[in-house]
C-alpha positions as CSV (number, residue, x, y, z in Angstrom):
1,X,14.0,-9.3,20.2
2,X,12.9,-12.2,22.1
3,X,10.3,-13.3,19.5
4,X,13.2,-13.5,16.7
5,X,14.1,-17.0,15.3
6,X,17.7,-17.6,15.3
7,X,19.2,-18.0,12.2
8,X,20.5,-21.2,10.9
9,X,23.9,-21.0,8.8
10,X,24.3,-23.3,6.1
11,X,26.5,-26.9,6.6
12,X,30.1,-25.8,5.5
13,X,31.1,-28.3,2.8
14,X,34.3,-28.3,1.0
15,X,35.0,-28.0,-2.5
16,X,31.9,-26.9,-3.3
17,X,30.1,-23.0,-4.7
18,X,26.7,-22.4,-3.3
19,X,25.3,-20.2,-5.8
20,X,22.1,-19.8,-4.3
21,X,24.0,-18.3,-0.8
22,X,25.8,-15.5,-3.3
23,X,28.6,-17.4,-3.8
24,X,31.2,-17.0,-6.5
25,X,33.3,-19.9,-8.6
26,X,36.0,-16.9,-9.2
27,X,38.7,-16.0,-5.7
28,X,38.8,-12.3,-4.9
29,X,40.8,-9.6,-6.4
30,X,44.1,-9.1,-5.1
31,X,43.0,-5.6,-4.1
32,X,39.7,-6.9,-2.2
33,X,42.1,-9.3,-0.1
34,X,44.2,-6.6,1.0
35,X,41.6,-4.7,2.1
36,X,39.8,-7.2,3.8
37,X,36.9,-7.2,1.6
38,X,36.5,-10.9,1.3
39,X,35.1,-11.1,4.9
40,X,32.0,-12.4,6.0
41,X,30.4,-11.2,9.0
42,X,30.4,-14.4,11.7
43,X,27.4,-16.6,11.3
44,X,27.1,-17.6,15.1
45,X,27.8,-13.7,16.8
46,X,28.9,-14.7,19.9
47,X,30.5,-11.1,20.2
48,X,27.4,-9.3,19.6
49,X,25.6,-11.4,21.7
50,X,27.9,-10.6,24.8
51,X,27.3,-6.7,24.6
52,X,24.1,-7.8,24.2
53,X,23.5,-9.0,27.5
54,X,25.3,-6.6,29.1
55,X,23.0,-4.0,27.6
């Protein structure tokens, strides 16, 4: 693990769709928000990292 590169996220722009990162011109479906299903895992995992360390 201690040979892996972080990874970078992308700038955050506004008003824009990033094709090329999966992205979609069209808003979820009403049914996907409910459920949660429009969430993306956190780019920086701070969270993971802590029970990392502690491991």
């Amino acid at each position: 693990m201690l040979r892996l590169k972080p990874y970078i996220p992308a700038k955050k722009v506004t008003n824009t769709v990033r094709l090329n990162a999966n992205e979609s011109p069209f808003s979820v479906t009403d049914n996907a928000e409910a459920m949660s299903l429009n969430l993306y895992p956190d780019a920086v995992p701070y969270r993971l990292e802590v029970q990392l360390l502690i491991i």
